[in-house]
N, CA and C atoms as an extended XYZ file, in Angstrom:
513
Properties=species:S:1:pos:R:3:atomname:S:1:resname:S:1:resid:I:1 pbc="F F F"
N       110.173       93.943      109.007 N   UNK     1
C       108.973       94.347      109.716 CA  UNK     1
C       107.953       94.889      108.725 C   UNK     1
N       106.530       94.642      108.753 N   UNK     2
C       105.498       94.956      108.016 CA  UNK     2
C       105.092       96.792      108.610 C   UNK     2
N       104.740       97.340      107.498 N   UNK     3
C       104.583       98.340      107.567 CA  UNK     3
C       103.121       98.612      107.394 C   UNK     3
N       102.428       99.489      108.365 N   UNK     4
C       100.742       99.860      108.278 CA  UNK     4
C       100.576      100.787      106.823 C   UNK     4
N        99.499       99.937      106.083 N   UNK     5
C        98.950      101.354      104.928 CA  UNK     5
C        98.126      101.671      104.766 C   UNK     5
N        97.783      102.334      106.303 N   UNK     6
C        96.988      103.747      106.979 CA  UNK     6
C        97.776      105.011      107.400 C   UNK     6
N        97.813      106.202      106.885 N   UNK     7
C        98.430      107.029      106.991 CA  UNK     7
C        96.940      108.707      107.174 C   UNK     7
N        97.533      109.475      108.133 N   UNK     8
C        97.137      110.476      108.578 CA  UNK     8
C        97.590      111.634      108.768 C   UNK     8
N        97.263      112.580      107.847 N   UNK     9
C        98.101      113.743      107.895 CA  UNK     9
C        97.592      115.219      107.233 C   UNK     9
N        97.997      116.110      107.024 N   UNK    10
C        97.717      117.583      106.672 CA  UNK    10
C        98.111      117.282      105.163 C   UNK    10
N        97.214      117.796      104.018 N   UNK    11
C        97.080      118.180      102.914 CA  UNK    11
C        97.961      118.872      102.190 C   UNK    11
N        99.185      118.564      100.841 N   UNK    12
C        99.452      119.494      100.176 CA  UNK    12
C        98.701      119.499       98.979 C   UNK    12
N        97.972      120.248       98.388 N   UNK    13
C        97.378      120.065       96.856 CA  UNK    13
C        98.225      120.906       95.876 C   UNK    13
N        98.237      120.042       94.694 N   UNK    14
C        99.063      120.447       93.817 CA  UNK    14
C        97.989      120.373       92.186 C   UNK    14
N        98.669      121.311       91.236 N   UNK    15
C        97.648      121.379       90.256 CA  UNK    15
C        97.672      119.949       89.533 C   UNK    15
N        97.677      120.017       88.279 N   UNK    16
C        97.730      118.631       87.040 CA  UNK    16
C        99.251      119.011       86.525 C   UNK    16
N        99.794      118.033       85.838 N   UNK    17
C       100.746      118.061       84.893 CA  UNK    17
C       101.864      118.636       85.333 C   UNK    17
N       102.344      117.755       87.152 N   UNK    18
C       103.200      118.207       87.331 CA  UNK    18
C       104.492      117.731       87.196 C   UNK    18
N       105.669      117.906       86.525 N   UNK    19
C       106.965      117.180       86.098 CA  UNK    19
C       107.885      117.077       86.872 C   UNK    19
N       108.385      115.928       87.170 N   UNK    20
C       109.588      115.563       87.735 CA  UNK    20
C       110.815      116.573       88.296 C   UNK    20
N       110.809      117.634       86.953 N   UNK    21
C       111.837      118.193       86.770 CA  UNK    21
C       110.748      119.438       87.534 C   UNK    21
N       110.087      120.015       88.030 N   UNK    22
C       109.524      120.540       89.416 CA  UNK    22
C       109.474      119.990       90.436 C   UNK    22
N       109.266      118.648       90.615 N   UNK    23
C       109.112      118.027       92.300 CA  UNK    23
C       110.966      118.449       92.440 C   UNK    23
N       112.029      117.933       91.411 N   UNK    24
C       113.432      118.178       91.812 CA  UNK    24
C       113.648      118.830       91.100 C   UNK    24
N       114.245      119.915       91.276 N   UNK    25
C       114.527      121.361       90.485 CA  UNK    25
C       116.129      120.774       89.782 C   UNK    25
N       116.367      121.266       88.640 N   UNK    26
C       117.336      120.483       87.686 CA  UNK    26
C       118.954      120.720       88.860 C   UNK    26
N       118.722      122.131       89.378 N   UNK    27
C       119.921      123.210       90.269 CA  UNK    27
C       120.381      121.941       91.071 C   UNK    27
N       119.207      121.350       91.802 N   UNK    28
C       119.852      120.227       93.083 CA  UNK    28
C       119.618      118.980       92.753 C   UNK    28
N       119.767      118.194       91.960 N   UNK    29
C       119.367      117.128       91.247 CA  UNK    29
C       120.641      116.258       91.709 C   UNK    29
N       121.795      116.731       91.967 N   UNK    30
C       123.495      115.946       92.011 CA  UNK    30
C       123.971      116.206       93.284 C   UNK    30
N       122.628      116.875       94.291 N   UNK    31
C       122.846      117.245       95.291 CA  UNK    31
C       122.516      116.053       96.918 C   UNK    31
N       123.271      115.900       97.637 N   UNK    32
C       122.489      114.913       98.569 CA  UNK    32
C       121.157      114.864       98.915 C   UNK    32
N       120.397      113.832       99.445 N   UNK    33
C       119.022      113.953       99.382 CA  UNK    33
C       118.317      115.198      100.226 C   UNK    33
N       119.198      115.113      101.554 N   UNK    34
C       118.448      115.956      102.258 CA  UNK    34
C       118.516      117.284      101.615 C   UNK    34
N       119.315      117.783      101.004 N   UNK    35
C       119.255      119.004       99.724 CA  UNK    35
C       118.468      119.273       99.186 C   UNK    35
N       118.394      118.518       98.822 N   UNK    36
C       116.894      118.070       97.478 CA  UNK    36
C       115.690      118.238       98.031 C   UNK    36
N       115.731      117.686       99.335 N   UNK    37
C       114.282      117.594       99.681 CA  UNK    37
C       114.100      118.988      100.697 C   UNK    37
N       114.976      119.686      100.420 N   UNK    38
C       114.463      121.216      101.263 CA  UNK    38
C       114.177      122.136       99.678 C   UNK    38
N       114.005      121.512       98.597 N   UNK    39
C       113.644      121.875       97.360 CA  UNK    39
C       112.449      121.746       96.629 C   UNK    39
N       111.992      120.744       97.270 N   UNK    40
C       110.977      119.610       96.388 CA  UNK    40
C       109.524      120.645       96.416 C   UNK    40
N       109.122      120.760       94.807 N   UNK    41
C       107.949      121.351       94.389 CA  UNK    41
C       108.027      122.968       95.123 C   UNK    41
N       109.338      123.681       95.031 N   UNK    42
C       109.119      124.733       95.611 CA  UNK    42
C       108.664      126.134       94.639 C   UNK    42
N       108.867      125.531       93.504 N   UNK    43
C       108.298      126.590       92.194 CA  UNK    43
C       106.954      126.069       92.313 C   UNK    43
N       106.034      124.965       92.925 N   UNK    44
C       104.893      125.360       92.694 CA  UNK    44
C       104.512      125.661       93.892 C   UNK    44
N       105.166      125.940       95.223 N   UNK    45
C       104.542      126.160       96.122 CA  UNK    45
C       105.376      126.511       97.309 C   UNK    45
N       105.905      127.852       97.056 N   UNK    46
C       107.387      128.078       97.550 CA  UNK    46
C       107.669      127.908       99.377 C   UNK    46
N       106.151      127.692       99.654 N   UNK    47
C       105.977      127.035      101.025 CA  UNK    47
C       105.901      125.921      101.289 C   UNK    47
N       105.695      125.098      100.647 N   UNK    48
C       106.467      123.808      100.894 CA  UNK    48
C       107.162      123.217      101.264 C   UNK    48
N       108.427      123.259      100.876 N   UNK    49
C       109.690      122.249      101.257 CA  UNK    49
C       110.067      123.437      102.646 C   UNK    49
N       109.251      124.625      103.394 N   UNK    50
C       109.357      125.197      104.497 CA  UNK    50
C       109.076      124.733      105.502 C   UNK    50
N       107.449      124.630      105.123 N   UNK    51
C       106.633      124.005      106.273 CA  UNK    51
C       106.150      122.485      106.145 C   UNK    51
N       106.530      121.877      105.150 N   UNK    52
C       106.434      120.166      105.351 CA  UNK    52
C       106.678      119.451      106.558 C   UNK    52
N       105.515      118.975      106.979 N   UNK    53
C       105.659      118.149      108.351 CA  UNK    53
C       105.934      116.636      107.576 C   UNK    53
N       106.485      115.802      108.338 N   UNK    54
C       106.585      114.130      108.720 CA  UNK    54
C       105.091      113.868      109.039 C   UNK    54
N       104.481      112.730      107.625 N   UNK    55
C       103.120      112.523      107.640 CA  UNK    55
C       102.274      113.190      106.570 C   UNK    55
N       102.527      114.525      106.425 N   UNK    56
C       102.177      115.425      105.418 CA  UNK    56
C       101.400      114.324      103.924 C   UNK    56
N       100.272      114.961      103.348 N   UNK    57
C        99.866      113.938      102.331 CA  UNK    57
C        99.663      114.993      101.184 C   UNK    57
N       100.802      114.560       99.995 N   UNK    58
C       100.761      115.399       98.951 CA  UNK    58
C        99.739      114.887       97.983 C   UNK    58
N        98.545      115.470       97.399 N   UNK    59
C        97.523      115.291       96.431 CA  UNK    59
C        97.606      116.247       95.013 C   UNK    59
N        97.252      115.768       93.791 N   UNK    60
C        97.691      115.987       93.176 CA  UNK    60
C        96.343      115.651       92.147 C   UNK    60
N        96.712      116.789       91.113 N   UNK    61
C        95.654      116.534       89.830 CA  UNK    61
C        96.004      115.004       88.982 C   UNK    61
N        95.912      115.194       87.419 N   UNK    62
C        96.345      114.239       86.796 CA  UNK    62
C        97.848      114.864       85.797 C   UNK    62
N        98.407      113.173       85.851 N   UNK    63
C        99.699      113.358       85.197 CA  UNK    63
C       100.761      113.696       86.191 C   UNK    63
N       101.068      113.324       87.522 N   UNK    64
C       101.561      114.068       88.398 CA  UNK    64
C       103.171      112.881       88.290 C   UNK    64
N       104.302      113.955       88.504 N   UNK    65
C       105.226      112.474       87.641 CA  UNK    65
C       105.559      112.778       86.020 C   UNK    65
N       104.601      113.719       85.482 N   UNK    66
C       105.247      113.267       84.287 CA  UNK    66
C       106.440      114.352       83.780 C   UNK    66
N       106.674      113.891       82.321 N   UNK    67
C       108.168      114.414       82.006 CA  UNK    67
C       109.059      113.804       81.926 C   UNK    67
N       110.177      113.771       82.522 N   UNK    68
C       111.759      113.401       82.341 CA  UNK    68
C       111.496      112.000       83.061 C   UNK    68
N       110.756      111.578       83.961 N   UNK    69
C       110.622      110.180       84.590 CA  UNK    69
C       112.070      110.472       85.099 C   UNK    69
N       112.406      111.610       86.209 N   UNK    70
C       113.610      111.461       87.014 CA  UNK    70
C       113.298      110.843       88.105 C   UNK    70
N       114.160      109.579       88.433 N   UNK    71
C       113.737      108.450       89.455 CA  UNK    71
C       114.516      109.367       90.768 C   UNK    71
N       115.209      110.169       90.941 N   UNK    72
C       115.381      110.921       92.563 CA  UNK    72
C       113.755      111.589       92.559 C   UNK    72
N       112.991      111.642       92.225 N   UNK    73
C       111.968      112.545       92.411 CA  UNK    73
C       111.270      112.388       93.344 C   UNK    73
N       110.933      110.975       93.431 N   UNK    74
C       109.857      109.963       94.482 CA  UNK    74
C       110.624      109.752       95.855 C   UNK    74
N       112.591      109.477       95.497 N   UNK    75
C       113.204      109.668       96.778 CA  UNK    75
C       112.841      111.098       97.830 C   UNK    75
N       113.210      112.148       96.319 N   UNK    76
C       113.261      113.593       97.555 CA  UNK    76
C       112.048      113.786       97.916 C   UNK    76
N       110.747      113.546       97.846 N   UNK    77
C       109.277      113.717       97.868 CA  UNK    77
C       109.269      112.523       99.374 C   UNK    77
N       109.857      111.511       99.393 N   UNK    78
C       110.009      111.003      100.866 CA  UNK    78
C       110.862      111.331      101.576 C   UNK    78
N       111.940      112.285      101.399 N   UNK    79
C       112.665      112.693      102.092 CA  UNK    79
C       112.697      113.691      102.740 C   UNK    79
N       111.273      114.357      102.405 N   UNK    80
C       110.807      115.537      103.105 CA  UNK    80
C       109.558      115.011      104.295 C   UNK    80
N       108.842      113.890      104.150 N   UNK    81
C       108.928      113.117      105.371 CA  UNK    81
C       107.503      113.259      104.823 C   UNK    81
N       106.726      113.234      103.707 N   UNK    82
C       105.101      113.285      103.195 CA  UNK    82
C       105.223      111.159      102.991 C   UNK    82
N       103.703      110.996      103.408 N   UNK    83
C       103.810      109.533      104.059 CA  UNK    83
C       103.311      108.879      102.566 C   UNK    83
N       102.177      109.689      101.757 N   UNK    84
C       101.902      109.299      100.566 CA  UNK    84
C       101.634      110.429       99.999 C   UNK    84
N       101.717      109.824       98.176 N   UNK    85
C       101.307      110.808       97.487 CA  UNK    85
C        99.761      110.252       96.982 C   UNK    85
N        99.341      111.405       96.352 N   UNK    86
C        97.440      110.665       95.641 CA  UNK    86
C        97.155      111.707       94.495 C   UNK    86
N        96.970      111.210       93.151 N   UNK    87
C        96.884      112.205       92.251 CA  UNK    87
C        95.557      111.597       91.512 C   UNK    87
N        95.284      112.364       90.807 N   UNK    88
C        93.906      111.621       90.150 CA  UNK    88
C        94.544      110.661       89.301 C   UNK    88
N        95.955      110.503       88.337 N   UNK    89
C        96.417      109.696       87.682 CA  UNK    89
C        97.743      110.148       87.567 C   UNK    89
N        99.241      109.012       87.907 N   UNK    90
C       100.012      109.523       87.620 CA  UNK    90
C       101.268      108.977       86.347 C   UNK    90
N       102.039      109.556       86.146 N   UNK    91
C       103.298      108.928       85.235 CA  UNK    91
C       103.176      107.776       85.802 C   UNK    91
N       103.275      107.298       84.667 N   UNK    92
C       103.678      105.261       84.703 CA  UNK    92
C       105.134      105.432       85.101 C   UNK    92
N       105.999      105.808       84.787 N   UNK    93
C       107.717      105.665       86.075 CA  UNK    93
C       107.468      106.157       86.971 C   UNK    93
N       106.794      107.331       87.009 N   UNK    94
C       106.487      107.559       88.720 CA  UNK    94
C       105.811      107.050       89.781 C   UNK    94
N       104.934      106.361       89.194 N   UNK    95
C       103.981      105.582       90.101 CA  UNK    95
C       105.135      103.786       90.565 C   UNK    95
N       105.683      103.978       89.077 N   UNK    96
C       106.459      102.606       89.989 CA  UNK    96
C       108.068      102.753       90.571 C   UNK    96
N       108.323      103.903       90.039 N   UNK    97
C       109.319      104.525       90.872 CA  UNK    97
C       109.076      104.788       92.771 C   UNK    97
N       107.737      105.022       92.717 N   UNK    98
C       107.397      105.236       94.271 CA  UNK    98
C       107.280      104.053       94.873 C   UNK    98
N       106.565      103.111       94.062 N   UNK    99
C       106.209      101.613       95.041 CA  UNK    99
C       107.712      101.291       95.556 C   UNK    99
N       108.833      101.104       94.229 N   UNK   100
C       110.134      100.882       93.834 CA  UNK   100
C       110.860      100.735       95.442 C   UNK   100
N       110.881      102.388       95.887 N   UNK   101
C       111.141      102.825       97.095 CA  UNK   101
C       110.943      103.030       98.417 C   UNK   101
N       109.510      102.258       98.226 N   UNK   102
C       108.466      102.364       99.341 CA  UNK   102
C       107.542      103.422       99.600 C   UNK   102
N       107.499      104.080       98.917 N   UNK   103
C       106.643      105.744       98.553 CA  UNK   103
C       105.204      105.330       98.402 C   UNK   103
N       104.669      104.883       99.302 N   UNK   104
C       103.008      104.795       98.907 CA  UNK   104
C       102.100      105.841       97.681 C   UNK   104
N       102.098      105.580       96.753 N   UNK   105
C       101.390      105.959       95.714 CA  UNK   105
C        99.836      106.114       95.549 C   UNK   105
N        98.957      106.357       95.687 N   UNK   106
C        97.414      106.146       95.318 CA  UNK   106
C        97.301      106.865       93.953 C   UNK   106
N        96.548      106.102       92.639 N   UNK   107
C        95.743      106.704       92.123 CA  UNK   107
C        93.880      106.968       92.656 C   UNK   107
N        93.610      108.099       92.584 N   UNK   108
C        92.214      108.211       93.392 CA  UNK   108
C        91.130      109.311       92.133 C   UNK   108
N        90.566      108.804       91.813 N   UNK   109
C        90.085      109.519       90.321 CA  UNK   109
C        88.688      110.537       91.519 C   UNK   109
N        88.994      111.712       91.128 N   UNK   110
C        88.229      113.116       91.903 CA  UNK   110
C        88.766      113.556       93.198 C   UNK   110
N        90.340      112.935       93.390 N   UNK   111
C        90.274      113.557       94.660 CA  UNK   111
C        90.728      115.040       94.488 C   UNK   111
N        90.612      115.792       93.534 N   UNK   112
C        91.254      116.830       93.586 CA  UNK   112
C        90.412      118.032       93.651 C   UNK   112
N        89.352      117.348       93.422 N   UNK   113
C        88.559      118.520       93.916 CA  UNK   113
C        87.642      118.193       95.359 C   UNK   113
N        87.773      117.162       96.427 N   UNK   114
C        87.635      116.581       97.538 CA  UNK   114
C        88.602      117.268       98.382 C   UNK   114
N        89.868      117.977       98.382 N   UNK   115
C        90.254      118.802       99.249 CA  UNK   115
C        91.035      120.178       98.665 C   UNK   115
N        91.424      120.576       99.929 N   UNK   116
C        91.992      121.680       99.329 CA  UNK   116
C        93.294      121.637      101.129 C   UNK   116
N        94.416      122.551      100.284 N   UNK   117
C        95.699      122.614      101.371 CA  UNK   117
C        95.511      122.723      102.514 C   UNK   117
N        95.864      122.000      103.937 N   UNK   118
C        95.544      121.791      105.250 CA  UNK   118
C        94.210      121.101      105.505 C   UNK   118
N        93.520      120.671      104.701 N   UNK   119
C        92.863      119.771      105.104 CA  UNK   119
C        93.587      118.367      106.064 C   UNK   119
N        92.355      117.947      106.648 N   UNK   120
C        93.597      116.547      107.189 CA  UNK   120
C        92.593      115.699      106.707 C   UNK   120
N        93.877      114.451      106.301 N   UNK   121
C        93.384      113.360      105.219 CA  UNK   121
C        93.425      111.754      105.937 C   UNK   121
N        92.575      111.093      106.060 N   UNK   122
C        93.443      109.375      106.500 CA  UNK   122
C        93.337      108.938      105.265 C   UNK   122
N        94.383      107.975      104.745 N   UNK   123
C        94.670      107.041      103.455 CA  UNK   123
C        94.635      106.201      104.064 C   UNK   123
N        93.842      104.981      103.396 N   UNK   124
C        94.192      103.599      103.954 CA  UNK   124
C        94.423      102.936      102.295 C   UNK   124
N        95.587      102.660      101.536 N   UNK   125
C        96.235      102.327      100.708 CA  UNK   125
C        95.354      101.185      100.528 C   UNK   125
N        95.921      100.294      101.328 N   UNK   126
C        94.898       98.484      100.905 CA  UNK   126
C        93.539       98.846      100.224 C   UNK   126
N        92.589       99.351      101.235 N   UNK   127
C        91.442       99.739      100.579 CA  UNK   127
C        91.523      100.929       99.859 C   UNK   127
N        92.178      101.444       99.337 N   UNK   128
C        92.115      102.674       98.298 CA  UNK   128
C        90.938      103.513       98.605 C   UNK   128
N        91.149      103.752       99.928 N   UNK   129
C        89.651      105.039      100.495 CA  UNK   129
C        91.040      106.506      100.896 C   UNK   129
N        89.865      107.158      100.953 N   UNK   130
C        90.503      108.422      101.046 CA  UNK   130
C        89.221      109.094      101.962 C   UNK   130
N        89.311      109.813      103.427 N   UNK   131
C        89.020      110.628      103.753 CA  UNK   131
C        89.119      111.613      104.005 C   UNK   131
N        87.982      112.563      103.856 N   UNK   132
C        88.483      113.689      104.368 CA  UNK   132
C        87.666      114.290      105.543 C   UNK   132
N        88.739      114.388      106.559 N   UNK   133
C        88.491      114.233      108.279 CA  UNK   133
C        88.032      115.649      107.971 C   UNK   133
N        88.509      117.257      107.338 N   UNK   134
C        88.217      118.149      107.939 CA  UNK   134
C        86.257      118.397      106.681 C   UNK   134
N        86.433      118.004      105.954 N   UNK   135
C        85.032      118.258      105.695 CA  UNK   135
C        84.233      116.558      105.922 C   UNK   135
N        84.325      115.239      105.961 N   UNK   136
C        83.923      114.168      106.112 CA  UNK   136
C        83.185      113.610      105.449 C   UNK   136
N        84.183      114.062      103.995 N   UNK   137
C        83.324      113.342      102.985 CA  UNK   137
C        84.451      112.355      102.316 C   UNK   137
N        84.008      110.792      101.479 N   UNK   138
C        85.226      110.004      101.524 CA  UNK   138
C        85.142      109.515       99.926 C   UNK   138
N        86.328      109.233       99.968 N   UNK   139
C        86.063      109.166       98.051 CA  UNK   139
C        87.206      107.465       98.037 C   UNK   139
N        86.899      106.599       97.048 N   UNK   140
C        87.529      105.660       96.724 CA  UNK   140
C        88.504      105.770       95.629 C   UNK   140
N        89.599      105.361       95.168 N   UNK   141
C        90.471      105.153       94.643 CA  UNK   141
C        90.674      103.708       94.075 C   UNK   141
N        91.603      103.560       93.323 N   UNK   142
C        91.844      102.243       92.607 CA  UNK   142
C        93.070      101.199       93.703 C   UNK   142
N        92.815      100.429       94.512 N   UNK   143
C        93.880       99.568       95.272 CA  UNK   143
C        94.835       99.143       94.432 C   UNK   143
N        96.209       99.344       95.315 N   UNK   144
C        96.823       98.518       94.300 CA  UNK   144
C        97.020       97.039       94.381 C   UNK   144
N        97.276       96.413       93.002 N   UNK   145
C        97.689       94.584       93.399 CA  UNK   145
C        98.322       94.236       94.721 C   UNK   145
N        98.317       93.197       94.827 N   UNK   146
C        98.783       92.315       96.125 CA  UNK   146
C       100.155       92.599       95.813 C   UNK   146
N       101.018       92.770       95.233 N   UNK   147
C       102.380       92.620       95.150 CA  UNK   147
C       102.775       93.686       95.061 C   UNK   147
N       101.956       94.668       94.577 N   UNK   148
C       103.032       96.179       95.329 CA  UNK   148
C       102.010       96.423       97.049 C   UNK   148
N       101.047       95.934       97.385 N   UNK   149
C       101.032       95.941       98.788 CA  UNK   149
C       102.117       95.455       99.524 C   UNK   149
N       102.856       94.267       99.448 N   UNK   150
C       103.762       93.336       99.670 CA  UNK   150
C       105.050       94.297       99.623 C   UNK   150
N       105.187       95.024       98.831 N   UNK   151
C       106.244       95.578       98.237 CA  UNK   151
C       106.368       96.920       99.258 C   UNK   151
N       105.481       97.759       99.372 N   UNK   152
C       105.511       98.477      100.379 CA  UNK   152
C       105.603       98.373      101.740 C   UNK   152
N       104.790       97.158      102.156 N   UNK   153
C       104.887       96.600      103.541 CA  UNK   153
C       106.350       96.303      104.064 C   UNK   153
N       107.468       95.964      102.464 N   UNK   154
C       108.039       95.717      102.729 CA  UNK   154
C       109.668       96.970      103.166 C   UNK   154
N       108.965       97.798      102.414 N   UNK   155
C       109.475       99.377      102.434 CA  UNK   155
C       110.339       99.584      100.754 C   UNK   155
N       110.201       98.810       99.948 N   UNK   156
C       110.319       98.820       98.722 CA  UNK   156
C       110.695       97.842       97.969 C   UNK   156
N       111.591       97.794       96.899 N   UNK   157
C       111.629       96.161       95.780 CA  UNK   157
C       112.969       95.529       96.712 C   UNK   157
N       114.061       96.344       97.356 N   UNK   158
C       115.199       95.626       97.804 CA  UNK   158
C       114.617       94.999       98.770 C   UNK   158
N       114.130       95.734       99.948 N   UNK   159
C       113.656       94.821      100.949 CA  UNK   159
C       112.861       93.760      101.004 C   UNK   159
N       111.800       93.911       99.653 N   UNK   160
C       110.667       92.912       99.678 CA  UNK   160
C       111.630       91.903       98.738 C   UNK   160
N       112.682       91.707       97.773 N   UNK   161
C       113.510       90.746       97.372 CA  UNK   161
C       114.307       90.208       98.327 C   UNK   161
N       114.799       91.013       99.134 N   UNK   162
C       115.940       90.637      100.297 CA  UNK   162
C       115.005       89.912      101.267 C   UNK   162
N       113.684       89.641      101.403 N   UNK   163
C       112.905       88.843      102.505 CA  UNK   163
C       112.256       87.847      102.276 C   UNK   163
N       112.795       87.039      100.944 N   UNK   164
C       112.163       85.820      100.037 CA  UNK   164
C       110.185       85.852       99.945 C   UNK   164
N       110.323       87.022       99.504 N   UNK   165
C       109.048       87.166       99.207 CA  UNK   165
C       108.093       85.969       98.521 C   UNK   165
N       106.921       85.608       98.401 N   UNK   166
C       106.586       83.808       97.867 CA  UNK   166
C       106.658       85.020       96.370 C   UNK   166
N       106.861       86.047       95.921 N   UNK   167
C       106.162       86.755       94.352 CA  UNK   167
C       107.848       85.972       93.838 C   UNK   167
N       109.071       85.555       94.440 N   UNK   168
C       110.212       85.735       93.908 CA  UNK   168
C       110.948       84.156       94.397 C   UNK   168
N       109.959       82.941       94.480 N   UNK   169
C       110.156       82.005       94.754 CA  UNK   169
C       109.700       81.300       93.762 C   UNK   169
N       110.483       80.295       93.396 N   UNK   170
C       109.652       79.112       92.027 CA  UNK   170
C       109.071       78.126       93.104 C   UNK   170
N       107.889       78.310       92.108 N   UNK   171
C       106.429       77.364       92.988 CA  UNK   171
C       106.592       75.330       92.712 C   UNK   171
């Protein structure tokens, strides 16, 4: 089944240069997911992994991802039920660690100073727009290629391989 990439939800903002080894704290790293994800980014924002709703849209400065490139990071960050992340620029493993899994990713260059926490946001991924519903001002981002659209629609690389995608067919 194809998945919509329009998403609507309440604001977490996070600073720049945030590492892997903060979204998953090293303590619960060997821990089951749902563990993990009552953890995720709680040294930068010890309300977080409290009050995270399903939908929730985590935003982020630049470099967000970087560090250790720990691939549970992008799992526990969806396992707390946030629909996308959007940073002004992030780690190259993290950004394809998220498509990887189905983790909608945006790079969006200024969105970080376009909101601030509880704002409510719509993402529409395809078009790489970003609004912001509580002040109504809208900022663009970089779309990604056709094949991590594909890839997400599909809910990540297993599913979009497991559904004879035409990207994984000889022409």
């Amino acid at each position: 089944m194809s998945r919509t990439l329009v998403f609507e939800g309440s604001c977490w903002k996070f600073g720049h240069n945030i590492p892997t080894d903060m979204i998953t704290p090293t303590a619960v790293v060997f821990r089951e997911i749902g563990e993990m994800a009552r953890h995720v980014l709680e040294s930068a924002n010890a309300e977080f992994p409290l009050k995270v709703q399903k939908g929730d849209i985590i935003v982020a400065g630049r470099n967000f991802g970087c560090s250790s490139g720990r691939a549970i990071a992008p799992k526990a960050i969806q396992a707390t039920g946030v629909s996308v992340v959007l940073a002004e620029f992030f780690s190259r493993t993290f950004y394809r660690n998220g498509y990887e899994i189905g983790l909608p990713v945006l790079e969006v260059a200024g969105i970080h100073s376009l909101v601030e926490t509880g704002d409510r946001l719509k993402v529409d991924i395809e078009r790489g727009t970003v609004e912001n519903l509580s002040s109504g001002k809208t900022i663009r981002g970089t779309p990604p290629p056709d094949f991590l659209l594909e890839m997400l629609r599909a809910g990540g690389l297993i599913p979009l391989l497991k559904s004879g995608s035409r990207f994984f067919t000889m022409q």
